[in-house]
Each structure stands twice: as structure tokens, then as C-alpha cells.
GULUM-572098 format. One record per residue (C-alpha): residue number from 1; chain; y, x, z. Coordinates in steps of 0.001 Angstrom, whole numbers, m for minus. Example, Ala and Ser with C-alpha at 12.3 -4.5 7.8 and 13.67 -1.06 7.14 Angstrom:
<pts>
{nr 1, kette A, y m4500, x 12300, z 7800};
{nr 2, kette A, y m1060, x 13670, z 7140};
</pts>
This chain:
<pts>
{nr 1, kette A, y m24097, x 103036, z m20043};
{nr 2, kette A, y m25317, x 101868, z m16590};
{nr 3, kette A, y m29681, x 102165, z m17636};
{nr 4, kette A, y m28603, x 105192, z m19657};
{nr 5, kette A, y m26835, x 107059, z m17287};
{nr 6, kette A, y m29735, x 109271, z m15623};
{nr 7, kette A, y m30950, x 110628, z m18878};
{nr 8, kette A, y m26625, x 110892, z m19729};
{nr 9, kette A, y m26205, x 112765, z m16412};
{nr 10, kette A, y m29070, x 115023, z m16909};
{nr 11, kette A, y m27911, x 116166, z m20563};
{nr 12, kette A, y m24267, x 116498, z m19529};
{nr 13, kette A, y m24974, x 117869, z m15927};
{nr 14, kette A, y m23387, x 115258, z m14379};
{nr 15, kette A, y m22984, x 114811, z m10504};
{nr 16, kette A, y m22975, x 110917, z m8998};
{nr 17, kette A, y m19154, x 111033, z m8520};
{nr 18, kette A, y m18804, x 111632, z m12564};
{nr 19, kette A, y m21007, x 108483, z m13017};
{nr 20, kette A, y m18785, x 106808, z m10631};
{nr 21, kette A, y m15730, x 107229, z m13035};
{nr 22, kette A, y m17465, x 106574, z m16528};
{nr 23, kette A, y m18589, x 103410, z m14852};
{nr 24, kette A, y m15590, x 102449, z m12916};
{nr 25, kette A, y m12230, x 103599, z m12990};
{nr 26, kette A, y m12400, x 105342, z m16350};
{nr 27, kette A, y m13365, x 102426, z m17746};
{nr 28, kette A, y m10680, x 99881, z m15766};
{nr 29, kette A, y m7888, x 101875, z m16096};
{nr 30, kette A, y m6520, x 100403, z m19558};
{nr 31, kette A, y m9224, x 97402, z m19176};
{nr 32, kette A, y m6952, x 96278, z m16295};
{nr 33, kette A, y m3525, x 97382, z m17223};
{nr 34, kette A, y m3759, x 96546, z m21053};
{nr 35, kette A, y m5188, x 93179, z m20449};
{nr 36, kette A, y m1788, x 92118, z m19568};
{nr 37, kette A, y 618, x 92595, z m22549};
{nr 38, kette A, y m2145, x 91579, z m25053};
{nr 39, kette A, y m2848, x 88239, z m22731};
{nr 40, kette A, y 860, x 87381, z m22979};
{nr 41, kette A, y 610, x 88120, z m26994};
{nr 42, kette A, y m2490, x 85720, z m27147};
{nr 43, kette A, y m478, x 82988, z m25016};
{nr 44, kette A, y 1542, x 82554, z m28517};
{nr 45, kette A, y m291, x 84318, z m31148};
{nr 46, kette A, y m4192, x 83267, z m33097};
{nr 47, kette A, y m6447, x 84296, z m29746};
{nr 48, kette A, y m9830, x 84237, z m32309};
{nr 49, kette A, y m7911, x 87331, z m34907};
{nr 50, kette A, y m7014, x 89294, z m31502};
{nr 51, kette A, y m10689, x 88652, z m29934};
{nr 52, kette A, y m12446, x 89662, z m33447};
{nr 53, kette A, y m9927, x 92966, z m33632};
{nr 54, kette A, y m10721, x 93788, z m30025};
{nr 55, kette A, y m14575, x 93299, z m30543};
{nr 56, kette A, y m14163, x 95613, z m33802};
{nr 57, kette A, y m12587, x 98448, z m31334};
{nr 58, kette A, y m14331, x 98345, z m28654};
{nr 59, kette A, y m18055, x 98496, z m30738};
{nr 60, kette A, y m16692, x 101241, z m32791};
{nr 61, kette A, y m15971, x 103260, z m29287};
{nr 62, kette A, y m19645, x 102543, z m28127};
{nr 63, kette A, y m21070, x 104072, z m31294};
{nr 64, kette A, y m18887, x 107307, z m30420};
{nr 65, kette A, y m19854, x 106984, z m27577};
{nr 66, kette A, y m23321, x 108576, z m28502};
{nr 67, kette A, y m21116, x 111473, z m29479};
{nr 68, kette A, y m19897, x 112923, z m26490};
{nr 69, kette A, y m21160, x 116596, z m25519};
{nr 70, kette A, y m19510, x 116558, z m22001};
{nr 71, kette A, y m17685, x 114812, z m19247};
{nr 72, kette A, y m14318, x 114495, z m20825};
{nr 73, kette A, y m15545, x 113044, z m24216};
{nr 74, kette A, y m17976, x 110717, z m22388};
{nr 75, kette A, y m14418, x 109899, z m20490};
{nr 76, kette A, y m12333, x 109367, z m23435};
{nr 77, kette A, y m14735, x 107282, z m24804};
{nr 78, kette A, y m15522, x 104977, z m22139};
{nr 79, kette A, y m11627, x 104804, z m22106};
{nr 80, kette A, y m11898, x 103496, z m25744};
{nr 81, kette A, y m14000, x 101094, z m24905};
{nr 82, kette A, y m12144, x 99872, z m22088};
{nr 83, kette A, y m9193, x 99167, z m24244};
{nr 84, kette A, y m10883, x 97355, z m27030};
{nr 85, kette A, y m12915, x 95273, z m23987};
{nr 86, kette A, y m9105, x 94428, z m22949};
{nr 87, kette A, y m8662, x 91800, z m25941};
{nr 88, kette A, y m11787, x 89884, z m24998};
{nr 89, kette A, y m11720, x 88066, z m22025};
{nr 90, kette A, y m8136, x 86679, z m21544};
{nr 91, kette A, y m8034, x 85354, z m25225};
{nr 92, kette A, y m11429, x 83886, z m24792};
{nr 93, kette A, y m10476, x 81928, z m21598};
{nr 94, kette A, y m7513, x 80620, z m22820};
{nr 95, kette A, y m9421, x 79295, z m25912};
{nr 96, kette A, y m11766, x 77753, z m23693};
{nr 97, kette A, y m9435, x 75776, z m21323};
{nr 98, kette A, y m7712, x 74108, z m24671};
{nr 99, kette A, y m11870, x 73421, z m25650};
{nr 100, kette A, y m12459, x 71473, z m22073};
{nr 101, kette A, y m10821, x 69002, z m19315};
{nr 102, kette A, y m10170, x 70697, z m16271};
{nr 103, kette A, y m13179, x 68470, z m14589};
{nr 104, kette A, y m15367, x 70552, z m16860};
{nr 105, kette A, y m13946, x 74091, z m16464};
{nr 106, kette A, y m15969, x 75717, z m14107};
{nr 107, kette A, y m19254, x 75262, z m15867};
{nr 108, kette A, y m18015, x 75962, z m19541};
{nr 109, kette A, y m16360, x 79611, z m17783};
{nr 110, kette A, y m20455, x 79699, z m16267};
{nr 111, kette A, y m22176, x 78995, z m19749};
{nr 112, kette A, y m19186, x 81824, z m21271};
{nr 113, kette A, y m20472, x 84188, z m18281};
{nr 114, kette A, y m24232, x 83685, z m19677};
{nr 115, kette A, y m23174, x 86023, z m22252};
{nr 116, kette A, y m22883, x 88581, z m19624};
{nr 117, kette A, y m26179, x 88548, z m18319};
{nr 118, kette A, y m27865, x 87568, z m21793};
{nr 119, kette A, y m25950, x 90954, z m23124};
{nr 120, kette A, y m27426, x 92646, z m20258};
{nr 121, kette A, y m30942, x 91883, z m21205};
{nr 122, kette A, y m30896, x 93085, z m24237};
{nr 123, kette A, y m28729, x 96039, z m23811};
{nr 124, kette A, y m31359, x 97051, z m20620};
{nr 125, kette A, y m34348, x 96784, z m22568};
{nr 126, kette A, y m33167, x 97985, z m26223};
{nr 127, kette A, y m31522, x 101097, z m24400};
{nr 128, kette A, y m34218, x 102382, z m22734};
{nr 129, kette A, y m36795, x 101869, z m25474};
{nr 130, kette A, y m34645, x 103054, z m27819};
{nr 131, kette A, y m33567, x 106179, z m26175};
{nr 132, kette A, y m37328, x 106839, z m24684};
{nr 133, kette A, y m38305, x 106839, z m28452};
{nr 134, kette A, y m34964, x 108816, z m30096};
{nr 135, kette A, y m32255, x 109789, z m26814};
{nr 136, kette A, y m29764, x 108421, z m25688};
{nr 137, kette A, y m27199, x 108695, z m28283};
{nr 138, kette A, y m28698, x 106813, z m30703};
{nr 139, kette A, y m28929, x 103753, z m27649};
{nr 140, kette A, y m25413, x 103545, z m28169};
{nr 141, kette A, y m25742, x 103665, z m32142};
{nr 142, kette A, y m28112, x 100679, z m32266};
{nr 143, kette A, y m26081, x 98617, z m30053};
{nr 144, kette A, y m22472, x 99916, z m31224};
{nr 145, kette A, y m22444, x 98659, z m35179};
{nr 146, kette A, y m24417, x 95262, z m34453};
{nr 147, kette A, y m21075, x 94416, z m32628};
{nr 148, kette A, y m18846, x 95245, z m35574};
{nr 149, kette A, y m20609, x 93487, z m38030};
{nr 150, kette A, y m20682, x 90643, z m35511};
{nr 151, kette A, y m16803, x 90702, z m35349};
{nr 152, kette A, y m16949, x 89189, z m38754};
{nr 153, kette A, y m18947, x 86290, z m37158};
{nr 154, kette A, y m16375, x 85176, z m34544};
{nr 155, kette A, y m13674, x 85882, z m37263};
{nr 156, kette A, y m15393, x 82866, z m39267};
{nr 157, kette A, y m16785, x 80944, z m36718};
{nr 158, kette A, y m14251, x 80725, z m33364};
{nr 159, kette A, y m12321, x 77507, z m34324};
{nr 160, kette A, y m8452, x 78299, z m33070};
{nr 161, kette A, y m8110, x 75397, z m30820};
{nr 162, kette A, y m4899, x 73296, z m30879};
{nr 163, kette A, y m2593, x 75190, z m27572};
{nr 164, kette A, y m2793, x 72778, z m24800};
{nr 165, kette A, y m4923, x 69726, z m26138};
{nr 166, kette A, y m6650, x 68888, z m23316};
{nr 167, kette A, y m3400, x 68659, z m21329};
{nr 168, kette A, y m657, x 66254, z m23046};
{nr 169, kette A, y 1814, x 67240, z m20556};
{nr 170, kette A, y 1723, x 70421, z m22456};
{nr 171, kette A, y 2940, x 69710, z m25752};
{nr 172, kette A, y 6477, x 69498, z m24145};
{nr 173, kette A, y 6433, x 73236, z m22764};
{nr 174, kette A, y 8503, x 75567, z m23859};
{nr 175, kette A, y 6936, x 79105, z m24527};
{nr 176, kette A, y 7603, x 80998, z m21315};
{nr 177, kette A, y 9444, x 84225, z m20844};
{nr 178, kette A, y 7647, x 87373, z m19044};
{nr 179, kette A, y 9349, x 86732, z m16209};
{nr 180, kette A, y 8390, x 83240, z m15740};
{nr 181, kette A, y 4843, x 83679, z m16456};
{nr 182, kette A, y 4460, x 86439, z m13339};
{nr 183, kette A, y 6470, x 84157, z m11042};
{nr 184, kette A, y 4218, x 81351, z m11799};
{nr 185, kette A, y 937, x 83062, z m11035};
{nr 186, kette A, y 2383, x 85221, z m8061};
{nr 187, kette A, y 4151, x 82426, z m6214};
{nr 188, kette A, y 395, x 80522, z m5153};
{nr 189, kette A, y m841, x 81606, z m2703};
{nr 190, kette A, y m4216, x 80644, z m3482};
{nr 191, kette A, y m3706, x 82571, z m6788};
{nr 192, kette A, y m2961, x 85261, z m4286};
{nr 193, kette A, y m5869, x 85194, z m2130};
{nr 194, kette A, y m8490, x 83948, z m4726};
{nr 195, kette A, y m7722, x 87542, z m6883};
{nr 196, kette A, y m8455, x 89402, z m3475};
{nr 197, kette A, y m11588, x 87945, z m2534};
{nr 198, kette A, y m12725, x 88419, z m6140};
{nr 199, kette A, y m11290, x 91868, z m6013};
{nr 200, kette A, y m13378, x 92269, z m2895};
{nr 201, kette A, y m16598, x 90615, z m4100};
{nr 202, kette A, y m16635, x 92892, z m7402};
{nr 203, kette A, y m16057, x 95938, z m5577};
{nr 204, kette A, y m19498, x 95505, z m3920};
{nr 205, kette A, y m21414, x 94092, z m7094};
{nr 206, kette A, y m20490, x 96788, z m9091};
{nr 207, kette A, y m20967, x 99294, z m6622};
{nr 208, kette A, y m24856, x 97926, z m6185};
{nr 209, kette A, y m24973, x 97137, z m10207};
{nr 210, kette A, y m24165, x 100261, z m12171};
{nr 211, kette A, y m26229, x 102514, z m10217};
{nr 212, kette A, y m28916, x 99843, z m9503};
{nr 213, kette A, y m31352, x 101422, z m11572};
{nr 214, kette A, y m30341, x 104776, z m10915};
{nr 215, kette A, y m31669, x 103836, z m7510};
{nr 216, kette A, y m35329, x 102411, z m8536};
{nr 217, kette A, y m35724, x 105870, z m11339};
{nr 218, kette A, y m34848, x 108078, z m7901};
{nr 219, kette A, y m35932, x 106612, z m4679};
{nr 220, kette A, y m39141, x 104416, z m6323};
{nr 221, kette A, y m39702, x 106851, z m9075};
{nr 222, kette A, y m40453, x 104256, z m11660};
{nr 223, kette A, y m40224, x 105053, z m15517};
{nr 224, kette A, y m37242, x 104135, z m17726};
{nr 225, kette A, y m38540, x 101524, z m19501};
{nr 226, kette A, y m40229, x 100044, z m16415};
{nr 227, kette A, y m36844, x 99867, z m15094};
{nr 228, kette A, y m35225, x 98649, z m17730};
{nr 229, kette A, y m37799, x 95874, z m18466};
{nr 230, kette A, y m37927, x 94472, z m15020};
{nr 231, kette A, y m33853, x 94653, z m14451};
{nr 232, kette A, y m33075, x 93291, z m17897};
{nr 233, kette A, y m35537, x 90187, z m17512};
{nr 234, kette A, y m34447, x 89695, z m13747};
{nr 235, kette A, y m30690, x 90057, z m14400};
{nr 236, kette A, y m30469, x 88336, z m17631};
{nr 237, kette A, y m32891, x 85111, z m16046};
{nr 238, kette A, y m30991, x 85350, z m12625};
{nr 239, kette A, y m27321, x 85832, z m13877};
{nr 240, kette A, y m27346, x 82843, z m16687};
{nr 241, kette A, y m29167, x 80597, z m14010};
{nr 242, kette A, y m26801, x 81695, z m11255};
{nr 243, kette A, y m23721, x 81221, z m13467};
{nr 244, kette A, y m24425, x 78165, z m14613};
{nr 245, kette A, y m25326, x 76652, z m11051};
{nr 246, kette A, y m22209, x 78344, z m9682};
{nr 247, kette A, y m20133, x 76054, z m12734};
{nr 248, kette A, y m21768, x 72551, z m11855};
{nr 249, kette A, y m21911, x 72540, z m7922};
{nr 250, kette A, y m18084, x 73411, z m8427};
{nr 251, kette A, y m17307, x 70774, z m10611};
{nr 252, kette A, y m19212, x 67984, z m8816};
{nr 253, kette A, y m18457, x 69347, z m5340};
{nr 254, kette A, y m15160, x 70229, z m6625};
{nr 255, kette A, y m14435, x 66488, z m7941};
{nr 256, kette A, y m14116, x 65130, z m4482};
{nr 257, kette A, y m12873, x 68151, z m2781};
{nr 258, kette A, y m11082, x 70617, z m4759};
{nr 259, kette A, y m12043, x 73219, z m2343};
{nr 260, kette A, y m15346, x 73894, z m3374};
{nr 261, kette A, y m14154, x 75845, z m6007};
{nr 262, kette A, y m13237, x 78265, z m3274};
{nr 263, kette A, y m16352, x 77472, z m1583};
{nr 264, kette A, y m18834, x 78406, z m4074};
{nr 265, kette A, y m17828, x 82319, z m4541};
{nr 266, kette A, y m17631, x 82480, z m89};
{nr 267, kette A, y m20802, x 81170, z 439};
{nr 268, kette A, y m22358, x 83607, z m3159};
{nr 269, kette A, y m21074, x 86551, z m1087};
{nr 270, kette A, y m22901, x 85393, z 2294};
{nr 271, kette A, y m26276, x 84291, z 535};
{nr 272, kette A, y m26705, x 87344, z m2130};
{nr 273, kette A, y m26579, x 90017, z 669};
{nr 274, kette A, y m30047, x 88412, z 1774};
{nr 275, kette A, y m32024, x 89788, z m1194};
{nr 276, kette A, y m30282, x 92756, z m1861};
{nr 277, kette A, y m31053, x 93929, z 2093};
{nr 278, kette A, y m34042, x 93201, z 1370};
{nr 279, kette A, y m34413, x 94886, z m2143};
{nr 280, kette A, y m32426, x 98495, z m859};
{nr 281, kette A, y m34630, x 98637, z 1942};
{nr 282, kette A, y m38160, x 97708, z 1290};
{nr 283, kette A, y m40393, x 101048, z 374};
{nr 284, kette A, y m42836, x 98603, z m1840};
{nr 285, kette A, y m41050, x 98606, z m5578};
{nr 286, kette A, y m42945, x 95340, z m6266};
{nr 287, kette A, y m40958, x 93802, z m3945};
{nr 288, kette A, y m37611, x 95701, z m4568};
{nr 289, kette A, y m38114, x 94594, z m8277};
{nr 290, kette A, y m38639, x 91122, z m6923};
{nr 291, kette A, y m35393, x 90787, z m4843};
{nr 292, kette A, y m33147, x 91519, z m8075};
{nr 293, kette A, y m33648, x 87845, z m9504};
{nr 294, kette A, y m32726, x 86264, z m6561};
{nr 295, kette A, y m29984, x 88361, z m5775};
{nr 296, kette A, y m28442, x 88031, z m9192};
{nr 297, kette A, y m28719, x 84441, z m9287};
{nr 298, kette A, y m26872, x 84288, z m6119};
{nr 299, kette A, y m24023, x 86622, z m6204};
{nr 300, kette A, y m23569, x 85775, z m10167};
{nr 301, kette A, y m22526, x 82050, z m8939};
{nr 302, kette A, y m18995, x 83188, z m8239};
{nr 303, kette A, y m18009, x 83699, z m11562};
{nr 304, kette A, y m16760, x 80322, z m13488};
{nr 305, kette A, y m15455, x 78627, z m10448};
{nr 306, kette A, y m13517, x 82048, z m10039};
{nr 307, kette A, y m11951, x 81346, z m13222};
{nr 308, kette A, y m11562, x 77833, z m12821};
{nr 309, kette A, y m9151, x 78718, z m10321};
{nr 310, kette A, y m7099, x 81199, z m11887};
{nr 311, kette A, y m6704, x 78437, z m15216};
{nr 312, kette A, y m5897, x 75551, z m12856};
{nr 313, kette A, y m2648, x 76766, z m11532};
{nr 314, kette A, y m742, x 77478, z m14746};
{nr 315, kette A, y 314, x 75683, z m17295};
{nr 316, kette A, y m1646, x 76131, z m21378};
{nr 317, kette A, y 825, x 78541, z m22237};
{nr 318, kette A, y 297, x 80919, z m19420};
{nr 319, kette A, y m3805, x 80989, z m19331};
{nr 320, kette A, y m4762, x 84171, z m21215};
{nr 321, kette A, y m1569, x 85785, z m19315};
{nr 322, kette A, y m3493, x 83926, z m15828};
{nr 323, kette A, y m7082, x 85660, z m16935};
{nr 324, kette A, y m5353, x 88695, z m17316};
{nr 325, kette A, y m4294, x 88819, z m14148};
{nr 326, kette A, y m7735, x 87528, z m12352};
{nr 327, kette A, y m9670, x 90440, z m14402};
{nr 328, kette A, y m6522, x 92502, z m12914};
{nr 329, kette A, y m7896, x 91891, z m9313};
{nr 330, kette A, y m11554, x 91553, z m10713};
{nr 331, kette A, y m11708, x 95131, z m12372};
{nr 332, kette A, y m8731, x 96783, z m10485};
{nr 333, kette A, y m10369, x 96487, z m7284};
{nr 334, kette A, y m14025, x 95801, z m8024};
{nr 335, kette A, y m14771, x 98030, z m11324};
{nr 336, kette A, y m12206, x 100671, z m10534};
{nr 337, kette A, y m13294, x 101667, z m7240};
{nr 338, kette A, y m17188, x 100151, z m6239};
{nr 339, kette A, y m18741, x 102662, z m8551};
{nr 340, kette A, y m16630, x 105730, z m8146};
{nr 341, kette A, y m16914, x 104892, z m3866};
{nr 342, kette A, y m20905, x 104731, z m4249};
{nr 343, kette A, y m20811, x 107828, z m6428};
{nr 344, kette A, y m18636, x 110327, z m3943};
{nr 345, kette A, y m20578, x 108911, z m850};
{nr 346, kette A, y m23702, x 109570, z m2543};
{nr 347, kette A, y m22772, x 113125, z m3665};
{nr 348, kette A, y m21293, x 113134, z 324};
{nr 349, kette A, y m25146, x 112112, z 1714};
{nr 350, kette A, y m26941, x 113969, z m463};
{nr 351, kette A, y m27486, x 117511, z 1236};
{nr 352, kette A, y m28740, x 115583, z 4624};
{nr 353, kette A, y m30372, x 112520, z 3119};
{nr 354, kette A, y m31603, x 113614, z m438};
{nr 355, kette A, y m32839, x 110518, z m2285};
{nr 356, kette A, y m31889, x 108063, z m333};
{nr 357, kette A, y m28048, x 108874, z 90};
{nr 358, kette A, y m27860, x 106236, z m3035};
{nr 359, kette A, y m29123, x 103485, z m771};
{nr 360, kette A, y m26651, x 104072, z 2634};
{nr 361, kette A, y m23899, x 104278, z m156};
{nr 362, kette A, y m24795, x 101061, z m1673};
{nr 363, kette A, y m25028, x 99210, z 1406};
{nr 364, kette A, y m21676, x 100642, z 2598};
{nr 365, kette A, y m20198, x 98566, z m370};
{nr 366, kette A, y m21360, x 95315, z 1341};
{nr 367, kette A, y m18794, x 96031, z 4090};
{nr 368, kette A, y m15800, x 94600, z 1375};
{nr 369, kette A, y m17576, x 91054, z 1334};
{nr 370, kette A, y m16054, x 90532, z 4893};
{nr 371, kette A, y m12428, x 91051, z 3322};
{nr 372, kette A, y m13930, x 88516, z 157};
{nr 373, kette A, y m15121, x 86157, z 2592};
{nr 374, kette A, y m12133, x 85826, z 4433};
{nr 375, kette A, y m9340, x 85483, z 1567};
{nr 376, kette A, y m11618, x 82973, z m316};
{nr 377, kette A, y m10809, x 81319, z 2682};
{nr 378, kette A, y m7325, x 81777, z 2894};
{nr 379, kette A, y m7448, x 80533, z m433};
{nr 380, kette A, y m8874, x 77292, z 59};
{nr 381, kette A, y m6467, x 76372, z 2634};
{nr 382, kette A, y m3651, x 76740, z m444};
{nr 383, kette A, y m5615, x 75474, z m3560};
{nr 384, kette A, y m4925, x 71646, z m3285};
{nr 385, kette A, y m1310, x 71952, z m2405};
{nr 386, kette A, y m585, x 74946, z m5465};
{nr 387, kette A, y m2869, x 72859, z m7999};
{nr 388, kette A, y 435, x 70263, z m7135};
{nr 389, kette A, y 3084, x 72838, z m8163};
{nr 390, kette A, y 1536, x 73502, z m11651};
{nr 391, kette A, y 4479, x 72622, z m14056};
</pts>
């Protein structure tokens, strides 16, 4: 959606504040809010036959996707999506905290984020050359039905992990009501404050993100498959590299001093705004395009110990319900509002500042890493004496 959405807004006539909602809150509405009641069904139901269904749904909605004729359809379908994405994440990180010891957490929820960044550089550079060749609808073909066929895959593949394995305490826990569950994860206060800063962080990086190269195709006047090339190399390098450090300086920090698991996203947030200053406000697009591996690398670090976190202080039978939760604050904050807040600023700046109302818009985003800073914080202060109350 994100590399497509200048030729998508130009077919469909749309203005930057329309972007803002396919991207953001259109799509984390029900990828928030539905998250929840299928995480608490995956906490005692097969979490591989819900993540192959969801996978199934949510590549069916990207092929329609390539249907829509206007804003609302675009809508609906991004909305589609949103709920099939729903049924992927919380299932996935509960299976992977029964697949490793809590020592190893951090970088196995890195090496899962890879996917991220490894999906980004293909989607970036099959997109574009795809659509450049045959439009943008048939972008979302192409990548659509490779995902439903590959549904069959996981369905085959994903071993269902024994609940709990690589905690013994757990086999004694009783499956946990609603109730119980939300007055586990709410009571921490590190919980708490972690969510917020992530909140916080993702409200900036999606802000920047999904109209990223919306920005270079405007203000640098590059060609689509320029673009697409140079993001989808420099994001999918810089992301898995990023993600992967971010894992393993929280685990080895983290095995002396728990707090670096707090540590890690604070100081992602502090570092990252270095090359993206640089990237928004250089006029030389050599340079711009340079400053997007860096500042991937860096701000993609926050990721596994992020979810570290959020699995650490509940027990195995609350940990898709705990992800749920995380993405919650992750997506609630970050995806619902970054995009839609760069899009209505832009369309705001626009009449005085043309082109470059994208850039002051982006780099009003950055403002939220002071709140993300500060409750990562917070959160450290908690995180040894919660990780205690974990029963």
C-alpha cells in the first residue's frame, strides 16, 4: 500500500489525509481491537490453525484490494486486511515463547521481526515494477494469492509447540478467566509504561514510514522504481540487521541487568532521529537515500526487546492475550494516528509550503519520542520488581 499509494491517490483522487487513514487508523481499527478476543482464543486453542486461517483472510483482502474504484472500497478493504492481520502476531508470539527460554527471547522476537523488513523488500520492489509494467491493481494481485497458497505452508510446517514447555512452573496453571488475564497485564507498571513508550515510538515511525516514499517521488522527484529499489534494499538490509542487534544486546546486556531490555528501545528512539534529520533535510537525494539504512537499522532495534517485555510478565497461558495487548499500544497509538497526523498536517501546509509540507509534517512526528523516551524510563524503574510478581 505504502510504495503504491501515489499512483493509488492519483487514480482515486485522493488527498494526503485519505492516505493517512488507509494507512493508519483504517487499518488499526479492528487490527487493534480484534487482536484481543482472538489472542485469548489462541491462549487455549491450536495457535498454527488460527495463524494459517488469519493468513488465508487477510491475503484474500489484499487481492481485493486491487479492486477498489474509490475511497470507501479502498477503506473497506484495508479494513479486511486489518482483521485477517489480527490472527497473526499474538498467536505467533505465544508460539514462540513455548519455542525459547526467556534468556533467549528478545533475539528469537528480532529474527521473527526480520520477516517484517524481508516482506518489505520484496513487497517495495515487486510493487513498483509490477505496477510500472501493468498498474497498480495487479501489485496487489501478485502479492495477494502467493500468501494464500503459502497458508497451506505454515498449516504443514508450524509445529504446535507443547503450552508452557520452556517454563515447568507452568504445567500447574490453571487456564485463566478474562478477568484474570487483564488484571495480570494491567497491574505492572512496567507493562504500563513499556506499551506507552512503544505507543509513542510507533506513532513517529509510522508517521515517517508510510509516506516515506511519498516524500522522495514529491520533494526529490525520483521515479517509482528508483524509489522502490533503494527503500526496499535499505529497509529490508537495515531493519533485519537492526532487529536482530536490538535482540542480542538485550539479552546479553539484559542477563546482568534486566533493564536493558528497557534500555535498548530509549536509546533506538534517541540514535534513529540522527539519520532521519539528516535524510528529511538534505536537498542531495544521494544522500537522503543514504540516511534510510542507517535510520532503519537504528529505530528497528526496539522491536524484540519490546516484546520480550510484554512475554516476561505473564504467565504461558496469558502470552498471545499479553501480545495482544502490546500491538494494542503498538498500533492503537502508533499505526492509528502517525499516518493520519502526517496526512492532515500535510494537507494543512500545503497551500503555503507546497512540496515540502510532507517534510515539516514528518518531523513534527518526532516530537512523540520525548513522551517514548520518558515512559521507557518509567518502565525500567518497574521491570525487575514486576518480572517478581509473574505467577
Amino acid at each position: 500500500m505504502i510504495i503504491l499509494q501515489e499512483d493509488i491517490k492519483n487514480d482515486l483522487l485522493l488527498s494526503d489525509t485519505q492516505l493517512g487513514l488507509l494507512t493508519g487508523l483504517a487499518f488499526a481499527v479492528l487490527y487493534t481491537t480484534l487482536g484481543i478476543p482472538i489472542a485469548k482464543y489462541a491462549d487455549t486453542r491450536n495457535r498454527k490453525n488460527i495463524l494459517a486461517f488469519s493468513l488465508v483472510f487477510w491475503s484474500g483482502m489484499t487481492v481485493l484490494s486491487g479492486r477498489a474504484q474509490n475511497f470507501f472500497q479502498m477503506m473497506l478493504t484495508r479494513i479486511g486486511v486489518s482483521a485477517g492481520e489480527a490472527g497473526g502476531m499474538p498467536p505467533s508470539h505465544s508460539i514462540i515463547s513455548d519455542y525459547f527460554p526467556p534468556k533467549q527471547r528478545a533475539t528469537a522476537f528480532s529474527i521473527y521481526t526480520m520477516g517484517l523488513y524481508i516482506g518489505i523488500f520484496v513487497g517495495f520492489i515487486v510493487a513498483a515494477v509490477i505496477a510500472e509494467k501493468y498498474g497498480w491493481r495487479a501489485a496487489f494481485y501478485a502479492l495477494g494469492i502467493p500468501g494464500i497458497l503459502f497458508a497451506v505452508v505454515v498449516y504443514f510446517t508450524v509445529k504446535e509447540p507443547i503450552r508452557g514447555r520452556q517454563d515447568p512452573e507452568a504445567v500447574d496453571i490453571k487456564n485463566p478467566t478474562f478477568l484474570e488475564v487483564g488484571k495480570a497485564v494491567f497491574s505492572k507498571k512496567s507493562f504500563m509504561y513499556m506499551g506507552l513508550g512503544a505507543g509513542f515510538t510507533t506513532f513517529t515511525l509510522y508517521g515517517l514510514n508510510n509516506f516515506l516514499p511519498s516524500y522522495f517521488l514529491r520533494y526529490h522527484e525520483l521515479g517509482l522504481v528508483e524509489v522502490s529499489t533503494t527503500l526496499g534494499i535499505s529497509v529490508g538490509i537495515g531493519g533485519v540487521l537492526g532487529a536482530l542487534l536490538g535482540g542480542v544486546v538485550a539479552d546479553r546486556k539484559g542477563s546482568a541487568d534486566k533493564r536493558w531490555y528497557l534500555y535498548v528501545p530509549l536509546l533506538a528512539c534517541i540514535l534513529c532521529t540522527i539519520p532521519a534529520m539528516i535524510m528529511l533535510y538534505t536537498d542531495n537525494s544521494t544522500v537522503a537515500l543514504a540516511m534510510v539504512l542507517p535510520y532503519t537499522l537504528l529505530s528497528s532495534a526496539f522491536n524484540g526487546p519490546v516484546y520480550a517485555v510484554g512475554q516476561s510478565l505473564v504467565n504461558a497461558k496469558m502470552r498471545a492475550f499479553a501480545s495482544a495487548i502490546t500491538l494494542l499500544f503498538l498500533n492503537g497509538i502508533g499505526m492509528a494516528f502517525g499516518p493520519l497526523f502526517v496526512g492532515l498536517l500535510s494537507d494543512i501546509l500545503e497551500p503555503q509550503h507546497g512540496v515540502l509540507s510532507l517534510r515539516y509534517a514528518i518531523s513534527a512526528c518526532f516530537l512523540s519520542f520525548l513522551l517514548a523516551i520518558c515512559f521507557y524510563w518509567k518502565a525500567s524503574q518497574h521491570y525487575e520488581a514486576d518480572l517478581k510478581r509473574v505467577v
